[in-house]
C-alpha positions as a printed Julia matrix, in Angstrom:
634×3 Matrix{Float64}:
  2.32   32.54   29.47
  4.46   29.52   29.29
  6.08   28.93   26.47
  6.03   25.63   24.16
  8.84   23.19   24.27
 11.71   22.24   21.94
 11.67   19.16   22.22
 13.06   16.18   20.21
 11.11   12.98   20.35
 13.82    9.95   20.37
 12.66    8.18   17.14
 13.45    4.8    19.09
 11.02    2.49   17.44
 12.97   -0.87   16.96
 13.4    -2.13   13.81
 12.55   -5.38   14.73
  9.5    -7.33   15.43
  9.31   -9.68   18.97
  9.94  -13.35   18.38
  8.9   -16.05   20.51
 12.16  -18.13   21.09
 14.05  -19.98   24.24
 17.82  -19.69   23.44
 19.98  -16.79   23.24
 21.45  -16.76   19.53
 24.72  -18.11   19.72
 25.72  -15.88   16.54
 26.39  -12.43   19.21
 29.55  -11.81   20.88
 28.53  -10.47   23.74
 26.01  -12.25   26.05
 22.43  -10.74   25.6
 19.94  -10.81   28.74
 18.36  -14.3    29.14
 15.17  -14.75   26.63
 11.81  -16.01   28.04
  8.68  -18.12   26.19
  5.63  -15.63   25.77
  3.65  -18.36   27.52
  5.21  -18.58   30.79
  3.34  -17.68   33.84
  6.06  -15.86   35.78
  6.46  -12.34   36.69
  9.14  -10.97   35.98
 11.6    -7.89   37.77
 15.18   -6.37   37.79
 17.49   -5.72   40.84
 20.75   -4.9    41.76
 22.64   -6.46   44.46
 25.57   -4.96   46.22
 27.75   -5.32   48.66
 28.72   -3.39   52.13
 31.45   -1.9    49.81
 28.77   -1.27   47.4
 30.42   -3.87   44.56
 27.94   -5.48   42.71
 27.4    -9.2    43.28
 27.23  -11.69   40.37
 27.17  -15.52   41.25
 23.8   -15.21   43.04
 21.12  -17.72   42.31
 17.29  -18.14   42.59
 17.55  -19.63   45.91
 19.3   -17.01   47.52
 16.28  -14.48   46.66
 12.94  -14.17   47.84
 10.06  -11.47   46.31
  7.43  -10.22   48.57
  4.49   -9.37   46.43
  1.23   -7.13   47.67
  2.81   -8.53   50.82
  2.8   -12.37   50.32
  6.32  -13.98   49.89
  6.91  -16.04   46.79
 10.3   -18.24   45.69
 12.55  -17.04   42.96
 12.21  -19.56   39.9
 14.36  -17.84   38.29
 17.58  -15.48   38.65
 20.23  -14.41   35.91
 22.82  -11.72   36.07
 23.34   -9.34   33.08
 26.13   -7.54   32.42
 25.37   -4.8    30.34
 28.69   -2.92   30.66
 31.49   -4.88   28.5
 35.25   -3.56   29.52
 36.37   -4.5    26.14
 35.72   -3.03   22.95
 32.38   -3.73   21.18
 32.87   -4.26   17.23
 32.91   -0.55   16.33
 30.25    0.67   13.06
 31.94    2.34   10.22
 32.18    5.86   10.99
 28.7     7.63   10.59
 27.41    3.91   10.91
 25.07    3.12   13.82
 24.77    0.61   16.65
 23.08   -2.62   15.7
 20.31   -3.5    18.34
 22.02   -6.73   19.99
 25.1    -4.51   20.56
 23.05   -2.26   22.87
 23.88   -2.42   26.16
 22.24    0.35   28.01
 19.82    2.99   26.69
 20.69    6.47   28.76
 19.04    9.59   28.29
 19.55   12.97   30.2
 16.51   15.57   30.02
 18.04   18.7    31.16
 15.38   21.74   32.27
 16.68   24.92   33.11
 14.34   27.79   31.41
 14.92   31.12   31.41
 12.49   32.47   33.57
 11.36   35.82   33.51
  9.93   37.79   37.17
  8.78   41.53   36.5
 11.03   42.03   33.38
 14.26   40.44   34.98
 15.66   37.58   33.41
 17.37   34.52   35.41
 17.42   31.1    35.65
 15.49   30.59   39.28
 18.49   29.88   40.91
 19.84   27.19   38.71
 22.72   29.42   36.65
 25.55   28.5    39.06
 24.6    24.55   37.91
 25.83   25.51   34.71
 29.76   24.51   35.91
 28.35   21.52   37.87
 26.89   20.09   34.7
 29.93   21.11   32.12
 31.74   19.28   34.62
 29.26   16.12   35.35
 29.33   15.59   31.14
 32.66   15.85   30.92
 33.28   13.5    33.04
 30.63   10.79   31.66
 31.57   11.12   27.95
 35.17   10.33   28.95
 34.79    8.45   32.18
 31.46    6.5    32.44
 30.37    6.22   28.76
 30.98    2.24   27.37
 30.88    1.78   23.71
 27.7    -0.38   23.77
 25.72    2.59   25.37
 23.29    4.57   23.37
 23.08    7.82   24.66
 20.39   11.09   24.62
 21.27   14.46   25.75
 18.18   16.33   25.37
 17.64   19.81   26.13
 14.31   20.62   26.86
 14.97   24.06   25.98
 16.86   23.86   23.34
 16.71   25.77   19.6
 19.26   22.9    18.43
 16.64   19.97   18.66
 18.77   17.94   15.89
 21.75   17.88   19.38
 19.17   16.0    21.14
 19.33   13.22   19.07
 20.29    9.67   20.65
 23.65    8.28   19.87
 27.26    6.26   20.62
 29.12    8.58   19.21
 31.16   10.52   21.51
 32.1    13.52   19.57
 28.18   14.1    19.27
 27.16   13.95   22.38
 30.31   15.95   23.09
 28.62   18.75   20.95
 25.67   18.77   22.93
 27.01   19.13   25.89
 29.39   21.61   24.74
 26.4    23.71   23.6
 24.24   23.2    26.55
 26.79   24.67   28.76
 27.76   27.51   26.7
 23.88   28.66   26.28
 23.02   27.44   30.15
 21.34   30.54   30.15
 20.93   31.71   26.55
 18.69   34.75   25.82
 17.34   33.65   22.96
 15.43   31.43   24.53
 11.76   31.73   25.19
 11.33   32.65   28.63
  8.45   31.79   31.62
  6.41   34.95   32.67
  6.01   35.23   36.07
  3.82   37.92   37.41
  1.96   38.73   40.13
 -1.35   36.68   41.47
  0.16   33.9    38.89
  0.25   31.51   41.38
  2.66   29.2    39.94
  1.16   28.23   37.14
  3.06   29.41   34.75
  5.93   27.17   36.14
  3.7    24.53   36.93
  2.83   24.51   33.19
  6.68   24.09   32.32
  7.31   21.01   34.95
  3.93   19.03   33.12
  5.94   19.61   29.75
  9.13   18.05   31.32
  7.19   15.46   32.52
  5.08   14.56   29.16
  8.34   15.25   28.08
 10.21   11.92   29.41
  6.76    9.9    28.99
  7.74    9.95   25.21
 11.22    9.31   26.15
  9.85    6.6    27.84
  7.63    5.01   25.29
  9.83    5.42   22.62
 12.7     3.09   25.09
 10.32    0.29   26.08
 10.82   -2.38   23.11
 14.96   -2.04   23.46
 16.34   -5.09   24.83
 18.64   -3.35   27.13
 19.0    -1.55   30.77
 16.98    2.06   30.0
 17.89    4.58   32.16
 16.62    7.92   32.25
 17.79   11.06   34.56
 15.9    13.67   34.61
 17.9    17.3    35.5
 16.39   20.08   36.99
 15.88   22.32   39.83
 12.12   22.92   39.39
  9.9    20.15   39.59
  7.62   20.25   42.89
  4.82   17.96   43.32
  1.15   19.46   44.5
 -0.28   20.48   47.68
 -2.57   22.29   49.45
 -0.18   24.77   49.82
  0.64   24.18   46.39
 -2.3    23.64   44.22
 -1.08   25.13   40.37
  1.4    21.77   40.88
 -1.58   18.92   41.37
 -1.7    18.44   37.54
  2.35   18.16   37.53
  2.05   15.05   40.5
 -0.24   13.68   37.83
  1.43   13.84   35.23
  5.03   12.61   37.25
  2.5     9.96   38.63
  1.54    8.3    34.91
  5.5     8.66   34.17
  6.44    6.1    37.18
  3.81    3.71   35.78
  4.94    3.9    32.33
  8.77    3.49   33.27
  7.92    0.42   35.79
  5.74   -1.2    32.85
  9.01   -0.34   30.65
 11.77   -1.51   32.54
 12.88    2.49   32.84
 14.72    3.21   36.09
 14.55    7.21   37.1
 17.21    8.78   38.35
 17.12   12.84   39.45
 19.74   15.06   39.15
 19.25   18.72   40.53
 22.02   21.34   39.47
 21.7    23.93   42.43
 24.6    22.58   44.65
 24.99   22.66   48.47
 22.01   24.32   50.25
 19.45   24.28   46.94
 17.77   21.37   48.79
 15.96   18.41   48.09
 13.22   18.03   45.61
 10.08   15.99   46.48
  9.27   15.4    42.88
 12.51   13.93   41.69
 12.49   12.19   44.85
  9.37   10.4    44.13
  9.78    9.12   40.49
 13.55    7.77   41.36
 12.61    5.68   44.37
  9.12    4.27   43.02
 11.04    3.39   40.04
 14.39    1.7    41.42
 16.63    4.89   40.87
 18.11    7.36   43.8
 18.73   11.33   43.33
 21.94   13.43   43.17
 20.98   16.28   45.13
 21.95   19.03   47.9
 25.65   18.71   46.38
 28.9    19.63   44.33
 29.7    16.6    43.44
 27.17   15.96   40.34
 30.07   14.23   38.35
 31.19   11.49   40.81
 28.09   10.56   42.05
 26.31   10.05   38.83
 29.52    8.03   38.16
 28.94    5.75   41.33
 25.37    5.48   39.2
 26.98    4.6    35.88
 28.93    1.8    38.02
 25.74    0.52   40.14
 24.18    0.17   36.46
 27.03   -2.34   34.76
 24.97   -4.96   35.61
 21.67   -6.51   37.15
 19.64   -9.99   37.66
 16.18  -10.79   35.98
 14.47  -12.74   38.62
 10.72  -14.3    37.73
  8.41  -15.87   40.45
  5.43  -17.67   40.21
  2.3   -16.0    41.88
  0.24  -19.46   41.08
 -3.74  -19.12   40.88
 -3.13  -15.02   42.35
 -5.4   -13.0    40.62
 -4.76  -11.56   36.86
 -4.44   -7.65   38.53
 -1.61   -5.09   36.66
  0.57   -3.57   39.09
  2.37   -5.4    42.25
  3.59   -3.82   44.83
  7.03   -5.59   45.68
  9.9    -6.13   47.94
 12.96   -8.23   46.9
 15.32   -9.75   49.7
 18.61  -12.02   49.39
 17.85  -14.76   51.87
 20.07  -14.67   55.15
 22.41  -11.73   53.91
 22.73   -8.6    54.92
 23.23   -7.18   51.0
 21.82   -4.26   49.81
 18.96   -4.92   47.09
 18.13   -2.06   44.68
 14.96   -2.88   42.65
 11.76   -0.74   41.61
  8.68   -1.29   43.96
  6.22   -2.26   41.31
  6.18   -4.32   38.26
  3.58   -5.71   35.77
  2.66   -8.8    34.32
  2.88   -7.2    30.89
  5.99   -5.06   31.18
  9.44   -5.0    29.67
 12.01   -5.77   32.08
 13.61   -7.98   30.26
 15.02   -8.63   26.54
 13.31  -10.71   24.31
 14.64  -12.26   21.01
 14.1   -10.3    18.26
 14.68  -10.86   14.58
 15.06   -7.94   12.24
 12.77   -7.62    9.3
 12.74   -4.85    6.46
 11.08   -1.79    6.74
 10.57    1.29    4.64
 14.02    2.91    3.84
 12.42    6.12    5.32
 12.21    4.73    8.72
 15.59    3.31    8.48
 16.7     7.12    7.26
 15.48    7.69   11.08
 16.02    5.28   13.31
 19.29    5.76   15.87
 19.78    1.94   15.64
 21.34   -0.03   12.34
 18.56   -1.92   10.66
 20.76   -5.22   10.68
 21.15   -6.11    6.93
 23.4    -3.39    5.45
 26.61   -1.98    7.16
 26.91    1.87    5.75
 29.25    4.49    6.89
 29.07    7.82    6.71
 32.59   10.45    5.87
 31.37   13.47    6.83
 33.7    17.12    5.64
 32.18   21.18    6.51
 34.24   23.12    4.74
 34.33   27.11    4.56
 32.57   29.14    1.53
 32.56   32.08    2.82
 32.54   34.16    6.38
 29.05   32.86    6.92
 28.29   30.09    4.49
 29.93   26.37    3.52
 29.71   23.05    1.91
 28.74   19.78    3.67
 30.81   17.18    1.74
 30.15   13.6     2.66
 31.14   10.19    1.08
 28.71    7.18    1.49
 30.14    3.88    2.18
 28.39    0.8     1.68
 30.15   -2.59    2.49
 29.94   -5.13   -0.31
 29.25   -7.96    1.7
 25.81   -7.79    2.58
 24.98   -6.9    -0.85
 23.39   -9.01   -3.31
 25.53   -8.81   -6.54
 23.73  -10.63   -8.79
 23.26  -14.48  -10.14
 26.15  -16.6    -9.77
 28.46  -16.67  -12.61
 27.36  -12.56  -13.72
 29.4   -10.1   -13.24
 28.79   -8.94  -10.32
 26.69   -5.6    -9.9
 24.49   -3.73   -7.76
 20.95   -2.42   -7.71
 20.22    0.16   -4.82
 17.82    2.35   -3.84
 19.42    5.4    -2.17
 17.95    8.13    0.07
 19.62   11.14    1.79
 18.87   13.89    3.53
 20.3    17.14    4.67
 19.22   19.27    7.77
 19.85   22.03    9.63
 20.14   22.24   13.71
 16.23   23.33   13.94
 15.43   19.94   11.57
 14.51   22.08    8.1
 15.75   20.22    5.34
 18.49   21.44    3.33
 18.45   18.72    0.67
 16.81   15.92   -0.11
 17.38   13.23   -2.98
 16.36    9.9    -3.71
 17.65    8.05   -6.43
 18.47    4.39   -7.81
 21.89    3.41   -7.9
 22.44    0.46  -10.27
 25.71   -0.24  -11.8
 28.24   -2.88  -12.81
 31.13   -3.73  -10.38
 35.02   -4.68  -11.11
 35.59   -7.96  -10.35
 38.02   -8.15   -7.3
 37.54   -4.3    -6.62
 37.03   -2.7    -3.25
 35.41   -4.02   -0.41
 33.07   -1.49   -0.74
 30.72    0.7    -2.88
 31.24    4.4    -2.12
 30.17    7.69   -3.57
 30.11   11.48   -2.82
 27.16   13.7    -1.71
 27.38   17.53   -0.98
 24.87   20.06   -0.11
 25.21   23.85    0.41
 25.0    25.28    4.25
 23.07   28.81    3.8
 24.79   30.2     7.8
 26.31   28.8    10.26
 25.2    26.39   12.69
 24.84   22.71   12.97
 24.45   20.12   10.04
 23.56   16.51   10.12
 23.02   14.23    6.92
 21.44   10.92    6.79
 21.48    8.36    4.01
 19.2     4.82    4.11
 20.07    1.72    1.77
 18.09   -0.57    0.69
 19.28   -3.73   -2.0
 16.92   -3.75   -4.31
 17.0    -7.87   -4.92
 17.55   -8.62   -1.31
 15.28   -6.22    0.58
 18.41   -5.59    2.63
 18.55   -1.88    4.71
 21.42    0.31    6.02
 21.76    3.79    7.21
 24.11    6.18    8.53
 24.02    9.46   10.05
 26.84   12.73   10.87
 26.59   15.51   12.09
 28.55   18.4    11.69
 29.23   22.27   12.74
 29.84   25.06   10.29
 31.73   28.0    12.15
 30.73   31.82   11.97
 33.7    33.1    10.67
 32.33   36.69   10.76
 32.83   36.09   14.91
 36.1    35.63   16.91
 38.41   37.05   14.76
 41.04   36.57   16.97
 40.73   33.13   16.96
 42.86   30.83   14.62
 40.21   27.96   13.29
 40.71   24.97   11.21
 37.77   22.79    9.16
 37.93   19.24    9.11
 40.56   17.44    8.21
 40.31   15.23    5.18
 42.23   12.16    4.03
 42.51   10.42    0.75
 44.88    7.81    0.0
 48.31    9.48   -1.79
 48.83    6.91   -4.84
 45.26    7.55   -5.72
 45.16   10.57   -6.98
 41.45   12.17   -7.08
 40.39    9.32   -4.47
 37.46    9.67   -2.71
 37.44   10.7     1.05
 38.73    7.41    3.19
 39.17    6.51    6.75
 40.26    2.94    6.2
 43.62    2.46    4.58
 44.82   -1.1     3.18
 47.73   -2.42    4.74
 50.61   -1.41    2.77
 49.59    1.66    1.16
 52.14    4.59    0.71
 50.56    7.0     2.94
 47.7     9.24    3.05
 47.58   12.61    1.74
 45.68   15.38    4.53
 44.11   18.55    3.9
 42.18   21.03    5.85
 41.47   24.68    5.53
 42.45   27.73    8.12
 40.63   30.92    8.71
 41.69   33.94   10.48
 45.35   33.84    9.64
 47.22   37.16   10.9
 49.01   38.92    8.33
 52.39   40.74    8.1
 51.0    44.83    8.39
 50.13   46.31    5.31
 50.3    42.96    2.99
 48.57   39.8     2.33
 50.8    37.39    3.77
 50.48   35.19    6.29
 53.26   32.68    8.48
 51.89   29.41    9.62
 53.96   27.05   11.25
 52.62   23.47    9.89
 53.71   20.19   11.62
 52.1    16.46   11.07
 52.17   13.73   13.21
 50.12   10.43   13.24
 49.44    8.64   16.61
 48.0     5.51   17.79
 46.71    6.28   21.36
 48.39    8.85   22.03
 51.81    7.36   20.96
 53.4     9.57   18.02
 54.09    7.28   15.99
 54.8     9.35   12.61
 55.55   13.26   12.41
 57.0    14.79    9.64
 59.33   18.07   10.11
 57.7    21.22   11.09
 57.78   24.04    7.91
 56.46   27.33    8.13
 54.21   28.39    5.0
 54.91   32.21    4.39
 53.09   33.96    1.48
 50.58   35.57    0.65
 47.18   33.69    0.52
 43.24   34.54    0.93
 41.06   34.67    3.47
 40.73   31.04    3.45
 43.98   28.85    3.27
 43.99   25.67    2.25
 46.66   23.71    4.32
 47.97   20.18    2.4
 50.29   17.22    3.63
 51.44   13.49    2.88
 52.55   11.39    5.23
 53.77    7.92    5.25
 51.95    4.89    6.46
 53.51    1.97    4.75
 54.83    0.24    7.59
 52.28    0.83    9.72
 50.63   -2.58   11.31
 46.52   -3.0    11.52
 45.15   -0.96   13.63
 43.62    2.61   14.82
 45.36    5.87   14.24
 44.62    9.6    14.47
 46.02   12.02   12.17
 46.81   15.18   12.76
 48.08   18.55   11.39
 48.58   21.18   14.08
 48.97   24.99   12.48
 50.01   27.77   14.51
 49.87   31.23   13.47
 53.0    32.96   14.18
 51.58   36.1    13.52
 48.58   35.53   15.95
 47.57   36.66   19.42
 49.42   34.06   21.83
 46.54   31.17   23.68
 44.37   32.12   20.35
 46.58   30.95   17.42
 47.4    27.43   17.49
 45.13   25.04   16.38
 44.81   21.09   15.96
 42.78   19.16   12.94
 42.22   15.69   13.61
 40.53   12.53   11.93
 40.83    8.84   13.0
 41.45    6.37   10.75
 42.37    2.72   10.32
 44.81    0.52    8.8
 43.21   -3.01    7.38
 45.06   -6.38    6.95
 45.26   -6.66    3.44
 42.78   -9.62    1.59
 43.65  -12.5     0.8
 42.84  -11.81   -2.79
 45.33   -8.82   -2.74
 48.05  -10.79   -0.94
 51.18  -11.61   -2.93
């Protein structure tokens, strides 16, 4: 009997309520798709427009389109080109911090299906496990190719036992984790299977593809308020629509059938992705919900990476038209065709829209809401910028300590009546999970205290939790100013490494930094202009040692870089004595000169006692340099 899916439901609910306005707000730094009055009559649609080289075209205006609707032609009143993909860099959030809505460009989310499935006792994966390379590769290639830092991105496994992976974010090492994980347990048997026996019929796999499909009809309702281009690809082998041939699968056209209308009433465009490679076909489900939504397939190939790249690029930017159907009558869904007059370009748009839908962005203006929603929501509630530090470190072979420092940025704060002193009052909530979403820890508490005057730009503390086994960690904290109403949040996430596992294999934790002329300093990844240096640490597991002893030879070298420019390294030494199972590894390096800016910071350890390929390893953690105040400035 099928088996029930893991499934993560993208808490996307905005926090923000629709607003009725006419002008963009000048206050954003990026342009934001073109705002329309509630009471306007027009109907409203999104296309892309490219040309016989397939480059998008972006000077177009309403009179070079016309829309054929339930097949009567109507005049474009209206035609603006959005570009949602911005070649420079956005205003990153503090680390842990999250995207605030306006800086959303694009919404993307990737359901991948590929259950175990189960036929007379023999486990496989219905053809799919050689897609498991194809889609390593096709990730790889996004996170470090395609992916724009104002996307906000889903990877979610419809099969996974990691759920807390599936989460939507613009973090890169995150979603680099869950792609990471989904192609090391492509076919994990763990996993709860599909039985197939005989005289089933199908139906035990039919029951799987109407999961998938109810599946990304939550993705889709939980995308349809964000004011930005939603795109959802959809990644499997199995989906078949009904026939008579076919009839277990008439429920799964169904259910594919209410997920086209939700996505055109949403502004969703469908893309399908199947894994099987050269000679696995074409499917006729995938193939339906792409092109009666505006999106194509990636099928019948090897190439999954490049051509979902020549997606990413079709999607950097498309035109809101509206026409005017006059006295036509008030009906839902249009059928429609969009044309540039007189050109032969190609035009990409979904064949229906609605009255009622969400194609486009409208103003919004953020309002509080409870700091437990805030604790959840992928997007920044507006009011509070929060970041989050986030440290595993090693207990034992199987157990560890999630260390993480809260940062909360002054500014937004309300400190108090003019002329006090100036102080806080704060009501703080956090939150500890595991990878299956049990809660490890959870504390709420008021945080109200007096602040130095002229003291740090922000107001930062420390929160740990113990992790009972390995796995994957993620901790959460929500704001909320007491006086102003004010929220923040922040989220990280985290591994913790089986250390009973792999022996071979040299690891290294996190690597923290404090500043060096502070001793007993909180965690930091922002350094003030001028400062000494920084003082690193991380700790190293499955050292070699010399036969018959307790000692152990690590070569130790640090190096900071900006890019990948060395621009400090300190001498290599070799650290030879004895030490425990877990070696703490500790090292200052200068940053004094060092102009505003990004960095990484490094401290690579090899093992010179180790098995060669297995016994070198890096710790990294970015930081930044900032231009000193002008209240600190001599």
């Amino acid at each position: 009997m099928p088996r029930s899916m893991c499934r993560l439901l993208l808490s996307l609910a905005l926090v923000a309520r629709t607003e009725a306005q006419t002008k963009t707000p000048t206050q954003l730094p990026f342009p934001v798709p073109p705002v329309f009055a509630v009471e306007t009559n027009l109907i409203h649609l999104d296309a892309v427009v490219t040309d016989g080289k397939g480059l998008q075209l972006k000077n177009l205006t309403a009179a070079d389109f016309e829309v054929e609707a339930d097949g009567k032609r109507f005049p474009v009143a209206i035609a603006t080109y959005v570009p949602v993909v911005d070649d420079g860099e956005s205003s990153p959030p503090r680390p842990g911090g999250k995207p605030r809505p306006e800086d959303v460009r694009r919404v993307i989310t990737f359901i991948v299906a590929r259950p175990v499935v189960e036929v007379m006792g023999n486990s496989s994966l219905a053809g799919m496990m050689p897609g498991n390379r194809r889609i390593s590769r096709m990730f790889d290639r996004f996170i470090d190719h395609d992916l724009r830092p104002r996307d906000l991105v889903a990877i979610i496994d419809a099969d996974s036992l990691r759920p807390i992976l599936n989460q939507p974010t613009s973090n890169r090492a995150r979603l680099r984790m869950a792609a990471d994980i989904l192609s090391k347990e492509w076919h994990n048997p763990g996993m709860p299977a599909i039985q197939l026996s005989p005289g089933d019929g199908g139906h035990s796999l039919a029951s799987y593809c109407i999961e998938v499909a109810r599946l990304a009809q939550e993705v889709v309702a939980s995308v349809k308020d964000l004011p930005a281009r939603k795109i959802l690809f959809i990644v499997s082998g199995l989906l078949r629509l009904g026939s008579a041939s076919a009839p277990a699968y008439l429920p799964v056209t169904a259910e594919l059938r209410k997920l086209v209308a939700l996505a055109n009433k949403a502004g969703v465009t469908i893309y399908g992705i199947s894994p099987g490679g050269i000679g696995s076909g074409f499917s006729d489900a995938l193939g339906m919900v792409a092109e009666e939504t505006g999106g194509s397939t990636i099928e019948n190939t090897e190439m999954l990476a490049e051509n979902l790249s020549k997606v990413m690029e079709l999607n950097r930017g498309y035109y809101i038209l509206g026409y005017d159907e006059g006295k036509a009558p008030a009906k839902l869904a249009r059928k429609v065709k969009v044309r540039v007059r007189g050109k032969n370009y190609r035009v990409t748009a979904r064949p229906e829209v609605y009255r009622d839908g969400f194609l486009f962005a409208e103003a919004r203006e953020l309002v509080p809401r409870s700091i437990e929603s805030t604790l959840d929501a992928p997007l920044s509630a507006g009011g509070i910028e929060v970041g989050l530090i986030p440290i595993v470190v090693w207990t034992g072979a199987r157990t560890g300590e999630f260390r993480a420092v809260v940062d909360i940025d002054k500014a937004m704060l309300n400190l108090g009546p003019e002329g006090d002193s100036p102080s806080i009052d704060l009501d703080v909530l956090l939150r500890f999970v595991d990878e299956k979403g049990g809660i490890v820890k959870l504390e709420r508490f008021q945080m109200k205290s007096k602040l130095a005057e002229g003291g740090d730009r922000s107001v930062r503390f420390m929160t740990t939790a113990p992790l009972p086994a390995p796995g994957f960690y993620q901790v959460d904290v929500a704001v909320k100013d007491r006086r102003s109403g004010r929220l923040g949040s922040a989220t990280a996430l985290e591994p913790l490494a089986d250390l009973s596992m792999n022996k071979d294999d040299l690891l290294v934790s996190n690597l923290a930094l404090r500043a060096v002329e502070e001793p007993g300093a909180l965690l930091a990844r922002t350094f003030e202009e001028g400062k000494a240096g920084i003082a690193l640490s991380c700790r190293v597991a499955h050292a070699r040692r010399v036969k018959d002893g307790r000692e152990v030879r690590l070569r130790v070298m640090a190096r900071i870089r900006a890019g990948q420019e060395v621009v400090r390294e300190l001498e290599p030494h070799v650290l030879s004595r004895e030490a425990p199972d877990l070696i703490d590894v500790n090292g200052e390096i200068e940053i004094e000169m060092l102009p505003p800016g990004s960095y990484t910071a490094e401290i690579e350890i090899q093992d010179l006692l180790g098995v060669p390929g297995r016994n070198t390893v890096t710790a990294r953690a970015h930081f930044a340099v900032a231009p000193l105040s002008l209240e600190a400035r001599p």
